[in-house]
C-alpha positions in Angstrom: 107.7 112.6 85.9 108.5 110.1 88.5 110.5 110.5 91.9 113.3 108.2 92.8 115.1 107.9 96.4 117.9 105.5 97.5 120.1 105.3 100.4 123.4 103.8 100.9 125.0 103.5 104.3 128.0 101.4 106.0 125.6 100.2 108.5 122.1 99.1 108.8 120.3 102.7 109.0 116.6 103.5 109.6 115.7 105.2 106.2 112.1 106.7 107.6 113.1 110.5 107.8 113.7 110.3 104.5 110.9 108.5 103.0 108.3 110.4 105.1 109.9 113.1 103.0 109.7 111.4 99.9 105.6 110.1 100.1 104.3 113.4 100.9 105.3 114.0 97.0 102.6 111.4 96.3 99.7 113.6 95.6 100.6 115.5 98.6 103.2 118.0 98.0 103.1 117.2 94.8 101.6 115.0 91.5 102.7 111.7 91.6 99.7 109.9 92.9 100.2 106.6 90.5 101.8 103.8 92.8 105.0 104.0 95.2 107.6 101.4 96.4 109.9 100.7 98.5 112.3 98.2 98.7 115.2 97.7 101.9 118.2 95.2 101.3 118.6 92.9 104.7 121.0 90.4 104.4 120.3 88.3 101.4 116.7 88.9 101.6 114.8 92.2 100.5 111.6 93.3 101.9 109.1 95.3 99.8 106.3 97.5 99.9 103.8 98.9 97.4 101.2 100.1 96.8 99.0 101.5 93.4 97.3 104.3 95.4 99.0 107.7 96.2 101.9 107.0 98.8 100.7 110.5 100.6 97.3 108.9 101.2 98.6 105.0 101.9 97.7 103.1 104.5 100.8 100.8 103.6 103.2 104.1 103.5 102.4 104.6 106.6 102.9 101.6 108.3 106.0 101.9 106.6 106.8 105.4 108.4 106.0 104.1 111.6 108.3 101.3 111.9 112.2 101.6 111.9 113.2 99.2 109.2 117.1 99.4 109.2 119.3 98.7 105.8 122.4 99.4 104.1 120.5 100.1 100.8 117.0 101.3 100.0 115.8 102.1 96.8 112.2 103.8 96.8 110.1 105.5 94.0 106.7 107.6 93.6 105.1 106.8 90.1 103.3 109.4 87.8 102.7 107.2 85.0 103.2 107.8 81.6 103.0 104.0 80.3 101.4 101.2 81.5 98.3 101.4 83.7 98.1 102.0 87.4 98.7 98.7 88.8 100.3 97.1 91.1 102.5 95.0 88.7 103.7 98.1 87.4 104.8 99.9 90.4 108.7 100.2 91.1 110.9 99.2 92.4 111.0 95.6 90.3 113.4 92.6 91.1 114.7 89.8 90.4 117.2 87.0 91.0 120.6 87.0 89.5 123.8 84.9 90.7 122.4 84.5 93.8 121.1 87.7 94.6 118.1 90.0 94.3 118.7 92.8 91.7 116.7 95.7 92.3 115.4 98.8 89.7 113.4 102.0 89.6 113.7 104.6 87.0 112.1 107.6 86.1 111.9 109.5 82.6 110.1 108.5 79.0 112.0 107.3 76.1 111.6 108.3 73.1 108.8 106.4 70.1 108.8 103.3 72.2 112.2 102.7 70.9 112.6 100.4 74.7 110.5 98.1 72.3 114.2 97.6 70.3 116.1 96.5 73.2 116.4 92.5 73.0 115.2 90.5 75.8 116.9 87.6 77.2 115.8 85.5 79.8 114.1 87.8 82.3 110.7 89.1 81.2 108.6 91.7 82.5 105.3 90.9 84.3 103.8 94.4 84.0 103.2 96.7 80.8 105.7 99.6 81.7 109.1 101.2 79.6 110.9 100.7 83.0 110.7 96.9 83.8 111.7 96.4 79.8 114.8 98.4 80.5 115.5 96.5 83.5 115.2 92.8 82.3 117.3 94.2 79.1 119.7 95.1 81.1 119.7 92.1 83.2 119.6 89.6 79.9 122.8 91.6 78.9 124.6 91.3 82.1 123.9 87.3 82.1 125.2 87.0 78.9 128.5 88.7 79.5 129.2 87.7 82.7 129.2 83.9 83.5 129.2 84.7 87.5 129.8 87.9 89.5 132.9 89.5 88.3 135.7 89.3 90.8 136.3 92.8 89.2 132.7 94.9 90.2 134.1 97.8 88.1 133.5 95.7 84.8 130.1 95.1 86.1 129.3 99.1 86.8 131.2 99.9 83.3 128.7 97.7 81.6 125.9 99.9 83.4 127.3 103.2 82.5 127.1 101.7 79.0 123.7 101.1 79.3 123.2 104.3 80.3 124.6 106.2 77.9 122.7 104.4 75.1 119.7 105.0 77.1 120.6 108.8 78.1 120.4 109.4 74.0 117.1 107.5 73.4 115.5 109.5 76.2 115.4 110.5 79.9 116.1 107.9 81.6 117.2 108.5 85.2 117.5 105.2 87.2 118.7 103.4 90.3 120.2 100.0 90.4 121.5 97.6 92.9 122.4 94.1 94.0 122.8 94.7 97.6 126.1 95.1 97.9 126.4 99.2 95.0 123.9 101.0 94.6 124.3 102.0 90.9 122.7 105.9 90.3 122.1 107.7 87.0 121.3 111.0 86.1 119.9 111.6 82.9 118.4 115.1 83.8 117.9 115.5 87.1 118.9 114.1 90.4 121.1 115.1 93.7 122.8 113.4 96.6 124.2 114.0 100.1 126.6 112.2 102.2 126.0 112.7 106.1 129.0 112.1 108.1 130.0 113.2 111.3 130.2 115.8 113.3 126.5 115.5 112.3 123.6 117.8 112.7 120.9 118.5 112.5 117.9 117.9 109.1 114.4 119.5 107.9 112.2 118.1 105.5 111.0 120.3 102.4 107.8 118.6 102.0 106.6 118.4 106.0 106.9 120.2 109.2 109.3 117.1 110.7 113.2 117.8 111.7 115.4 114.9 113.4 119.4 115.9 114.9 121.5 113.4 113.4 123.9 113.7 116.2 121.5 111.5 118.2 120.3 109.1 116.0 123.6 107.9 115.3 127.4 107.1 115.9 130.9 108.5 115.1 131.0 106.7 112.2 128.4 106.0 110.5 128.4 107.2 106.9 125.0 107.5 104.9 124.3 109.2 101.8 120.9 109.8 100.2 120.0 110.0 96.5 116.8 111.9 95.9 115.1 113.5 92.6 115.2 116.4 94.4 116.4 117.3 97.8 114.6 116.3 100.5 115.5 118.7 102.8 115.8 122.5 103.2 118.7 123.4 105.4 121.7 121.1 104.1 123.8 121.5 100.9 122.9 118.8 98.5 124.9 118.0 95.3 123.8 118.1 91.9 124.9 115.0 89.6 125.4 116.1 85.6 123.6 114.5 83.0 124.9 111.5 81.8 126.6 111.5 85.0 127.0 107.6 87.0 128.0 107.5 90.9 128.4 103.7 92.3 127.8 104.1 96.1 129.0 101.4 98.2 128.8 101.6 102.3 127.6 105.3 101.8 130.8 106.3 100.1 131.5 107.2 96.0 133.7 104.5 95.2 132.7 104.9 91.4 131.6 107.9 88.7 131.4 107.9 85.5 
C-alpha cells in the first residue's frame, strides 16, 4: 500500500529532512517503487514534483532534497499501485482549482469491488485511471454543490469531509490527505501517525537513513510544525498514533479540529 506525508507549520518551513526520509521508502527501504509527489503550498501558488519512477532512485527527488523549498503545508506520497498504470498522470498528489484556490489530494488504501465507480461526478473529472483522483473530484463535485463560496464557517467545510470519510472508511481503506492551503485535512482509515515539534526543540533521526538534524538550530522559539507520516519517520521521538476512522484538521501546525 501507498505512503503518505504532509506537514503543517505556522511558518514557511523547509520540509527536506522529512521527505529524504520518506523517498528512501521508494524501492529503497522499502516497496513502493510506482511514482512519488510532492506538492509545497506558497502563497497562492503550489509547486509540484513528480515523478513515475521510484522516488529512491529519482533524479527529480533528489533535486528536491537538495534544495530548501520552505511552506506552511506539504503534502507528499510514494505510490505502489494497485489501479491504474504507472504513469505520470496517475501519480499523487492531484489538484485542482476551487473558489480561488488550489485543492490538493493524496490517499492511500483500495476500496472495495470498484464501488469508487458509484460515487457521482460533478464537474471535476479525473485525467488519469486511478480509485484516488475519482474520490478526489467526488469529493470536490460535492463540496461545489453545497457550498456556493468558501464558508465563512471552515468547520462546515471539514464536517463535510469527515462525512466523506466515513462513507469511504466503510467501502474500504481509504487513508487520505487533503488541503486548500490554508487545513490540512488528515484521515486515518488504518494506519497513520503524527508529531508536533515545538520548542524547547531537539534533536531528530531518520528510520530509513543514516541522516540526523538538531532542531534547536534550524529554527526559532516559536515555530510550531507537525508532520503526518504513514509511519514514523524517525526513530528517537514519540510519534502519535491516530484511530481509525479518526479526522485531525491541522492548521499553522496546531489540531484545531478531530473528528
Amino acid at each position: 500500500m501507498c505512503q503518505l506525508m504532509g506537514m503543517s507549520a505556522n511558518v514557511p518551513t523547509d520540509a527536506r529532512f522529512s521527505f529524504t526520509g520518506l523517498v528512501q521508502r521508494g524501492g529503497g527501504t522499502d516497496i513502493h517503487r510506482d511514482g512519488w509527489g510532492i506538492v509545497f503550498y506558497r502563497g497562492k501558488g503550489i509547486q509540484e514534483f513528480k515523478d513515475p519512477n521510484p522516488s529512491a532512485e529519482s533524479e527529480v527527488a533528489k533535486l528536491v532534497t537538495l534544495h530548501a523549498i520552505r511552506s506552511k503545508t506539504v503534502i507528499s506520497h510514494i505510490r505502489q499501485a494497485n489501479v491504474g498504470d504507472v504513469a505520470l498522470e496517475n501519480t499523487h498528489p492531484y489538484s485542482r482549482e476551487l473558489w480561488g484556490q488550489y485543492w490538493c489530494f493524496a490517499h492511500n488504501g483500495q476500496l472495495k469491488d470498484q464501488c469508487y465507480l458509484e460515487l457521482p461526478l460533478g464537474r471535476f473529472k479525473p485525467v488519469g485511471s486511478t480509485d484516488s483522483e475519482h474520490i478526489f473530484c467526488w469529493m470536490l463535485g460535492v463540496i461545489d454543490e453545497t457550498f456556493a463560496g468558501a464558508p465563512k464557517d471552515m468547520s462546515d467545510l471539514w464536517a463535510l469531509v469527515a462525512s466523506f470519510a466515513k462513507r469511504l472508511h466503510q467501502m474500504g481503506v481509504s487513508n487520505f490527505m487533503l488541503s486548500n492551503g490554508d487545513a490540512l485535512i488528515v484521515h486515518c482509515s488504518n494506519r497513520l501517525h503524527w508529531i508536533t515539534r515545538r520548542a524547547p526543540f531537539g534533536e531528530a533521526t531518520l528510520k530509513d537513513i543514516e541522516m540526523s538534524v538538531d532542531f534547536g538550530q534550524e529554527t526559532s522559539p516559536n515555530d510550531v510544525v507537525s508532520v503526518i507520516a504513514t509511519e514514523p519517520l524517525t526513530v528517537n521521538e514519540r510519534w502519535n498514533e491516530m484511530q481509525p476512522n479518526e479526522i485531525l484538521v491541522f492548521v499553522d501546525g496546531e489540531v484545531v479540529a478531530n473528528y
